[in-house]
DRENNU-241754 format. One record per atom (N, C-alpha, C): residue number from 0; residue in three letters; x, y, z. Coordinates in pm, 1 decimal. Layout:
! DRENNU-241754
  vexfi  rovo         u         v         w
    NUM   ala         X         Y         Z
...
//
This chain:
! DRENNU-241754
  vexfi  rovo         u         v         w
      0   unk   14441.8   11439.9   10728.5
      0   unk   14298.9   11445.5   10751.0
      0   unk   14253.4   11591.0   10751.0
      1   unk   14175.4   11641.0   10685.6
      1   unk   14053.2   11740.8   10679.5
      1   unk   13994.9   11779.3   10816.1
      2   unk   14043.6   11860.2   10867.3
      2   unk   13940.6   11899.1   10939.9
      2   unk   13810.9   11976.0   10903.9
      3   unk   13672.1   11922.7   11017.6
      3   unk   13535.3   11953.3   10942.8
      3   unk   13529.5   12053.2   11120.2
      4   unk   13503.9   12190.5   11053.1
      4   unk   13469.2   12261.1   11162.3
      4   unk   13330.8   12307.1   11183.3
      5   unk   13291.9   12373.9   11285.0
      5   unk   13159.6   12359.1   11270.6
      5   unk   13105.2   12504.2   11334.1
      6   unk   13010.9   12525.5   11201.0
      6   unk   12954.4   12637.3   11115.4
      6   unk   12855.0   12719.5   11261.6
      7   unk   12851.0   12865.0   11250.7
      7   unk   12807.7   12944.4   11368.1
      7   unk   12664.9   12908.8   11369.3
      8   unk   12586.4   12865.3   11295.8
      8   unk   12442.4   12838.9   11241.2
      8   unk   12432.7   12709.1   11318.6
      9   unk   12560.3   12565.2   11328.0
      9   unk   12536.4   12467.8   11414.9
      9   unk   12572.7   12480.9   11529.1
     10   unk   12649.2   12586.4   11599.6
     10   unk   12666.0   12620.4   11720.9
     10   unk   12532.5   12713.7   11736.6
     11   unk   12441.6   12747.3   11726.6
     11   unk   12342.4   12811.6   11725.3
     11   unk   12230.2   12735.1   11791.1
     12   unk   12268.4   12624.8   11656.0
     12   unk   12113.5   12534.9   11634.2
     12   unk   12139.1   12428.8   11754.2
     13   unk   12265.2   12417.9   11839.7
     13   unk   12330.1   12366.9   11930.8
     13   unk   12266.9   12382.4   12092.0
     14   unk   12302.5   12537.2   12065.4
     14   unk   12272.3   12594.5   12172.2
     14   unk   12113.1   12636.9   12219.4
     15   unk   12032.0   12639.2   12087.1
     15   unk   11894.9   12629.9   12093.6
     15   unk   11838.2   12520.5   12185.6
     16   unk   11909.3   12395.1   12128.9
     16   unk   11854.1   12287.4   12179.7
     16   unk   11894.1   12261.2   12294.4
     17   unk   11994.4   12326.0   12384.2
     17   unk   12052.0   12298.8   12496.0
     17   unk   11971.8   12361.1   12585.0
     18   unk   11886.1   12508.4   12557.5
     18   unk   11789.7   12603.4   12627.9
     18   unk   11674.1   12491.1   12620.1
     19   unk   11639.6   12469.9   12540.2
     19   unk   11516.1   12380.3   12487.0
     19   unk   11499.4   12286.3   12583.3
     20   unk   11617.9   12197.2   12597.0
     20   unk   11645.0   12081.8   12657.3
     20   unk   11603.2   12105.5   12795.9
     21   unk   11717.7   12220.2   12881.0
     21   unk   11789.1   12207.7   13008.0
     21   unk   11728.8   12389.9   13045.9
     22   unk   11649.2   12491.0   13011.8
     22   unk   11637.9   12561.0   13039.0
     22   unk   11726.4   12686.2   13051.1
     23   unk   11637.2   12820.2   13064.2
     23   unk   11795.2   12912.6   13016.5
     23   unk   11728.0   13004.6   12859.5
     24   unk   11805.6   13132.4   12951.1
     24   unk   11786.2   13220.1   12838.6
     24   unk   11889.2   13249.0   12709.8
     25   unk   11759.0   13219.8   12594.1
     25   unk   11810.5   13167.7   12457.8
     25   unk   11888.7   13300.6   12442.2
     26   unk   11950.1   13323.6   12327.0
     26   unk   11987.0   13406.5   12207.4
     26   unk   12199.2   13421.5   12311.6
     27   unk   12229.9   13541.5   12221.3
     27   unk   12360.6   13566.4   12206.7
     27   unk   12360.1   13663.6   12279.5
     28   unk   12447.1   13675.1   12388.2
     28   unk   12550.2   13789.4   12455.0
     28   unk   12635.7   13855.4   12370.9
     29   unk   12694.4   13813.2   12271.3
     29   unk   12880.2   13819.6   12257.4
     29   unk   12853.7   13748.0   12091.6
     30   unk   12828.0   13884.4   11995.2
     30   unk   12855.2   13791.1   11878.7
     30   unk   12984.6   13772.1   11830.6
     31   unk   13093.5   13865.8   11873.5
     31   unk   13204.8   13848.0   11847.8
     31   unk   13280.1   13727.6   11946.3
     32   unk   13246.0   13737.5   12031.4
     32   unk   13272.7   13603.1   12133.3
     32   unk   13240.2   13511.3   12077.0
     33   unk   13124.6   13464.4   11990.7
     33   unk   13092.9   13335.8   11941.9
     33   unk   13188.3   13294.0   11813.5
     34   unk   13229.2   13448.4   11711.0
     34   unk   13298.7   13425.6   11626.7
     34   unk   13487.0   13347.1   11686.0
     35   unk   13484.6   13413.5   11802.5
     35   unk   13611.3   13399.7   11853.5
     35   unk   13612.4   13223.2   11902.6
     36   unk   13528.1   13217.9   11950.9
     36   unk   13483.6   13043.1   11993.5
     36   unk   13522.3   12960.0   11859.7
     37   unk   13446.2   13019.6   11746.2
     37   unk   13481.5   12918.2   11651.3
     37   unk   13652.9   12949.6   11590.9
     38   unk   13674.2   13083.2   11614.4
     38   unk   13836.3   13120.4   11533.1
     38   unk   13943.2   13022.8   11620.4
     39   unk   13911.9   13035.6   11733.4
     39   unk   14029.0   12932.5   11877.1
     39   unk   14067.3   12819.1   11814.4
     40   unk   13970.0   12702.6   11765.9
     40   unk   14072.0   12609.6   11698.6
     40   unk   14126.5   12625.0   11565.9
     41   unk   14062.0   12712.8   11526.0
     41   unk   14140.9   12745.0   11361.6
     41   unk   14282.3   12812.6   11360.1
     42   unk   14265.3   12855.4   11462.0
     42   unk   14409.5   12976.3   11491.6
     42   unk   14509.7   12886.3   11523.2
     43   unk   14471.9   12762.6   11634.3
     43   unk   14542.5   12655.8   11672.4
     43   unk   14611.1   12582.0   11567.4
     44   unk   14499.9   12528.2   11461.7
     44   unk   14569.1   12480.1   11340.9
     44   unk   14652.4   12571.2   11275.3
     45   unk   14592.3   12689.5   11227.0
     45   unk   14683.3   12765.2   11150.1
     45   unk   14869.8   12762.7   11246.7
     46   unk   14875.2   12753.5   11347.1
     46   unk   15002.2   12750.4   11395.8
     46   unk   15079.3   12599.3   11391.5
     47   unk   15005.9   12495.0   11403.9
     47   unk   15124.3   12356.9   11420.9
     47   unk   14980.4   12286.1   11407.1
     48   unk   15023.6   12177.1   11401.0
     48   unk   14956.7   12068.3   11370.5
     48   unk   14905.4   12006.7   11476.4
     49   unk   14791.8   12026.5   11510.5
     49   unk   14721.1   11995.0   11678.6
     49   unk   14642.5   11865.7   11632.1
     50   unk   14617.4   11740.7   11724.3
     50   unk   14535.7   11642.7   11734.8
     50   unk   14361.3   11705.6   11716.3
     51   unk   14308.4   11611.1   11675.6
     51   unk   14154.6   11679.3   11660.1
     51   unk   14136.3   11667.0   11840.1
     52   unk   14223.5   11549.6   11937.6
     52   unk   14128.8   11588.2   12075.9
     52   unk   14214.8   11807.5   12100.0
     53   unk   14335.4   11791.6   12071.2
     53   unk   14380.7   11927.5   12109.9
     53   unk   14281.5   12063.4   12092.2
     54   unk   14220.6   12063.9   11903.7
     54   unk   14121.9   12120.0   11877.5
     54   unk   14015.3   12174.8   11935.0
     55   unk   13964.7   11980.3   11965.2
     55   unk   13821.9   12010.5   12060.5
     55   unk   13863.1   12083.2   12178.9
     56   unk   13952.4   12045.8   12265.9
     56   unk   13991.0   12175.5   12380.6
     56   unk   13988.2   12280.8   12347.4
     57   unk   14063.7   12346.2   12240.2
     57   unk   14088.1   12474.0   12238.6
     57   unk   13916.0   12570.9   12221.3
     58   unk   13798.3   12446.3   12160.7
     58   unk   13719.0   12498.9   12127.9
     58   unk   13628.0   12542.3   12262.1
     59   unk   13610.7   12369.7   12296.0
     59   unk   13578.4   12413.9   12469.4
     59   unk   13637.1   12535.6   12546.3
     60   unk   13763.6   12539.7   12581.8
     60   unk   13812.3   12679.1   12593.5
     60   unk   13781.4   12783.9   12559.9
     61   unk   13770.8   12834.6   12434.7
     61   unk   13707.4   12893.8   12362.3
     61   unk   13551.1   12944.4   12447.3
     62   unk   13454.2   12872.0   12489.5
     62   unk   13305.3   12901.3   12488.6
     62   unk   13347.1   12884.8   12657.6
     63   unk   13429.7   12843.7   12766.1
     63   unk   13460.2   12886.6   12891.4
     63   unk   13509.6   13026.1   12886.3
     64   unk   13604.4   13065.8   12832.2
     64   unk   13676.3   13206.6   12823.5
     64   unk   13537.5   13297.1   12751.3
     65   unk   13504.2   13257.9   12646.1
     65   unk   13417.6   13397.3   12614.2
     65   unk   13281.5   13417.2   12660.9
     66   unk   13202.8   13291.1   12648.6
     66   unk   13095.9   13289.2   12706.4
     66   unk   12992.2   13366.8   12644.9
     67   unk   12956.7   13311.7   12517.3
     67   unk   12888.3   13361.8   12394.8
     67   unk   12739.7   13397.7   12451.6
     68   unk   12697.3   13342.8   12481.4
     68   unk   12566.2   13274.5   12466.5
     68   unk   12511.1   13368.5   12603.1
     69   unk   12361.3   13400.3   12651.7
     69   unk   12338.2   13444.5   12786.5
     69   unk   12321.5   13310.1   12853.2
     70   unk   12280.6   13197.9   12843.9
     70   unk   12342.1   13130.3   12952.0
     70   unk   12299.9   13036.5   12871.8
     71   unk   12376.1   12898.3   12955.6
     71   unk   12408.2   12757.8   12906.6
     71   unk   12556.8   12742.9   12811.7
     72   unk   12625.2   12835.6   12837.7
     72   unk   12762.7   12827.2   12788.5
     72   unk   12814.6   12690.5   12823.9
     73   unk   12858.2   12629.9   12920.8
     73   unk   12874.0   12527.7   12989.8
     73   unk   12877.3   12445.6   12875.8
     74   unk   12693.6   12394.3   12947.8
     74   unk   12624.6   12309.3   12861.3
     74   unk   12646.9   12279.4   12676.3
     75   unk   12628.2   12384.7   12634.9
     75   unk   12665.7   12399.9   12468.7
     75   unk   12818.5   12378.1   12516.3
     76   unk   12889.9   12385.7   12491.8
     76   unk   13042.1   12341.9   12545.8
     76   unk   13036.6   12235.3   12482.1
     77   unk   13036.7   12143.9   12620.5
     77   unk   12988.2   12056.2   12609.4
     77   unk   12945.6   11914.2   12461.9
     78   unk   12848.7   11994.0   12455.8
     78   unk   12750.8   11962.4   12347.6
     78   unk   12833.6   11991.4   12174.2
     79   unk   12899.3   12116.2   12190.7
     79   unk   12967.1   12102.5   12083.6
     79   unk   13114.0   12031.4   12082.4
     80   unk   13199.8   12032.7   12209.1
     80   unk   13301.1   11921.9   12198.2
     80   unk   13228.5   11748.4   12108.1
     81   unk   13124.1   11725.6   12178.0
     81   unk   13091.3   11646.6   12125.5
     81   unk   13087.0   11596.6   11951.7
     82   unk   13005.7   11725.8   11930.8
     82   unk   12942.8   11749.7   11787.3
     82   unk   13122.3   11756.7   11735.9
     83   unk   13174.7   11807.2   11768.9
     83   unk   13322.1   11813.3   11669.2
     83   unk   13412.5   11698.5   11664.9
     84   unk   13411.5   11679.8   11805.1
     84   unk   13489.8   11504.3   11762.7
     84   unk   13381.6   11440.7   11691.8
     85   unk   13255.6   11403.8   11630.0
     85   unk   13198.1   11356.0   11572.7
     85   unk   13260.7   11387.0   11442.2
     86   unk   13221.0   11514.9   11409.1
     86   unk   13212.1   11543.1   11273.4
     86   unk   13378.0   11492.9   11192.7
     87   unk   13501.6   11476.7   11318.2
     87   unk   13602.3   11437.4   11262.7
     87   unk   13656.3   11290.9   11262.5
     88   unk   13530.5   11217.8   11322.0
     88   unk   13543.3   11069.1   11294.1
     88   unk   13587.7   11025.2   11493.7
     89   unk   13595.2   11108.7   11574.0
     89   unk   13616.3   11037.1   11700.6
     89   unk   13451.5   11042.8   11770.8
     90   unk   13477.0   10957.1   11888.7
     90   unk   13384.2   10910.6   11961.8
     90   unk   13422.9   10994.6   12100.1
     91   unk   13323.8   11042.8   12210.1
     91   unk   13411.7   11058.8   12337.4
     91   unk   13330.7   10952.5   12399.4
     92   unk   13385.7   10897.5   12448.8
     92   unk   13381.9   10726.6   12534.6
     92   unk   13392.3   10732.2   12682.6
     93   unk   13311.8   10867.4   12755.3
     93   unk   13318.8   10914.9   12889.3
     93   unk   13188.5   10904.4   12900.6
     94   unk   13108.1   10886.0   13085.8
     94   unk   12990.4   10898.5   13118.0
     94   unk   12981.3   11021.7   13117.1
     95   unk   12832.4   11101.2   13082.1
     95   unk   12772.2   11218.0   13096.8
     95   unk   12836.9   11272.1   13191.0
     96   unk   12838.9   11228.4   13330.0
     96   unk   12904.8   11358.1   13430.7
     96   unk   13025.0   11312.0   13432.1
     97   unk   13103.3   11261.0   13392.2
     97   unk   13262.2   11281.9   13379.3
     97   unk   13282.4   11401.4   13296.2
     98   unk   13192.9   11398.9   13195.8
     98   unk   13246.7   11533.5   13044.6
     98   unk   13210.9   11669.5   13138.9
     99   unk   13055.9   11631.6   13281.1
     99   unk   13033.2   11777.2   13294.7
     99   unk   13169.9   11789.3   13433.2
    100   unk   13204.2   11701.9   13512.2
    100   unk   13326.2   11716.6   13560.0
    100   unk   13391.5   11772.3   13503.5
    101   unk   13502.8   11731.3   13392.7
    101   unk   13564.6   11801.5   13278.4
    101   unk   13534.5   11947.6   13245.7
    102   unk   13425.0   11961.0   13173.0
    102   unk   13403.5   12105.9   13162.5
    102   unk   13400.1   12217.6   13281.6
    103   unk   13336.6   12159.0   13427.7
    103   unk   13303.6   12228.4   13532.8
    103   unk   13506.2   12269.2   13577.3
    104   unk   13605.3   12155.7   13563.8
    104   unk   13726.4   12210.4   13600.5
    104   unk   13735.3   12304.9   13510.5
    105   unk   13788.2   12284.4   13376.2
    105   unk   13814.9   12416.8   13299.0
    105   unk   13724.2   12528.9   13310.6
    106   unk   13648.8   12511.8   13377.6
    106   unk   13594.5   12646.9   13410.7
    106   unk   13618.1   12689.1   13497.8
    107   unk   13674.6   12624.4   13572.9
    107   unk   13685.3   12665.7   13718.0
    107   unk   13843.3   12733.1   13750.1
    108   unk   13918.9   12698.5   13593.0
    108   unk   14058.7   12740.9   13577.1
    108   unk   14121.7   12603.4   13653.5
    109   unk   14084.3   12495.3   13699.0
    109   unk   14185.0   12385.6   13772.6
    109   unk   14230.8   12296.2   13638.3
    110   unk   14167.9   12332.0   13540.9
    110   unk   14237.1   12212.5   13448.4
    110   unk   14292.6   12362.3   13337.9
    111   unk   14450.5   12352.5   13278.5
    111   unk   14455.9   12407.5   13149.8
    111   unk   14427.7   12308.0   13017.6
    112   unk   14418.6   12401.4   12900.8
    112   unk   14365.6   12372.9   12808.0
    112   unk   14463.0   12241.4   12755.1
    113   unk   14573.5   12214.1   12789.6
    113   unk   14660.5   12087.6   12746.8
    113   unk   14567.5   12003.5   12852.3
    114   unk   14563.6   12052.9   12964.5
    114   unk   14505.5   11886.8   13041.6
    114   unk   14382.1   11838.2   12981.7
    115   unk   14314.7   11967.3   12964.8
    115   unk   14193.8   11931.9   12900.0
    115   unk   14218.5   11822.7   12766.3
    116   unk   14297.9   11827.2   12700.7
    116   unk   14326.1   11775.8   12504.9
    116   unk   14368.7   11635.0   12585.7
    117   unk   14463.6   11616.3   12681.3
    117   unk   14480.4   11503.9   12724.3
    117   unk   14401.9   11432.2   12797.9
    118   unk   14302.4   11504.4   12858.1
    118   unk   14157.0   11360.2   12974.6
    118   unk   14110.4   11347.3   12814.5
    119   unk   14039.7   11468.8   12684.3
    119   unk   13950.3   11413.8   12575.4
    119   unk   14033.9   11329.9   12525.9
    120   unk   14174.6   11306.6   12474.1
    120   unk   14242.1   11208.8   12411.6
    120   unk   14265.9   11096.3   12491.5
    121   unk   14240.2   11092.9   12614.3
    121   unk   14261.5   10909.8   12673.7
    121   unk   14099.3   10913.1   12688.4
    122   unk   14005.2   10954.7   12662.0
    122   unk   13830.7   10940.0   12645.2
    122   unk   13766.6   10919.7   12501.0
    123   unk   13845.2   10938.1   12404.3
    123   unk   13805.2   10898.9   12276.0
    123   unk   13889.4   10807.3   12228.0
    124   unk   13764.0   10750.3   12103.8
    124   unk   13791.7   10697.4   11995.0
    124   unk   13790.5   10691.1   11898.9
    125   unk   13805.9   10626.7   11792.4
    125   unk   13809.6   10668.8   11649.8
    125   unk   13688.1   10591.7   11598.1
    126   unk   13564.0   10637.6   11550.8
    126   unk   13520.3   10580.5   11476.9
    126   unk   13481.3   10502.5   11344.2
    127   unk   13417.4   10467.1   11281.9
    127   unk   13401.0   10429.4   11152.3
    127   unk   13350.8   10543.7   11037.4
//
């Protein structure tokens, strides 16, 4: 399977809508931080062959550790775990505050990035 990664323009247009949504000052802290957000799962692949849930962690990870954005990092998190298991055919099959549970540990450093790939892989599914 192909992985479909997703372009700094939809982490953008992501994070727009997350200020939009939920409040919070728009634009970029860290443009190299954002580049690094998207390099985390590519680097992952480039080394072994990771599950798309492994991916989506590393990406989440990714936007906890750098923290692109001036605020709503979290949130866009979040929002793009989502958007990426989409774009690779999974579903995440968790209530809203379970995912912000989820994200709030890895931020908090109580979950590592494997626990994280393992709560998204027993929370998804594969779609059509």
């Amino acid at each position: 399977m192909s992985i479909v990664w997703l372009e700094r323009d939809v982490l953008l247009a992501l994070h727009d809508a997350v200020v939009a949504t939920h409040g919070g000052a728009p634009g970029i802290a860290d443009y190299m931080g954002l580049e690094m957000v998207r390099a985390r799962p590519m680097d992952l692949a480039g080394r072994h062959t990771p599950s798309v849930p492994e991916l989506a962690a590393a990406q989440l990870c990714g936007f906890l550790l750098k923290r692109p954005f001036r605020s709503g990092n979290k949130r866009t998190a979040a929002v793009a775990l989502e958007a990426f298991l989409g774009l690779n055919g999974y579903e995440l099959a968790v209530p809203e505050e379970d995912l912000a549970y989820a994200v709030r540990m890895a931020a908090a450093g109580e979950w590592t990035p494997a626990a994280l790939a393992e709560w998204i892989n027993q929370g998804v599914r594969r779609v059509a």
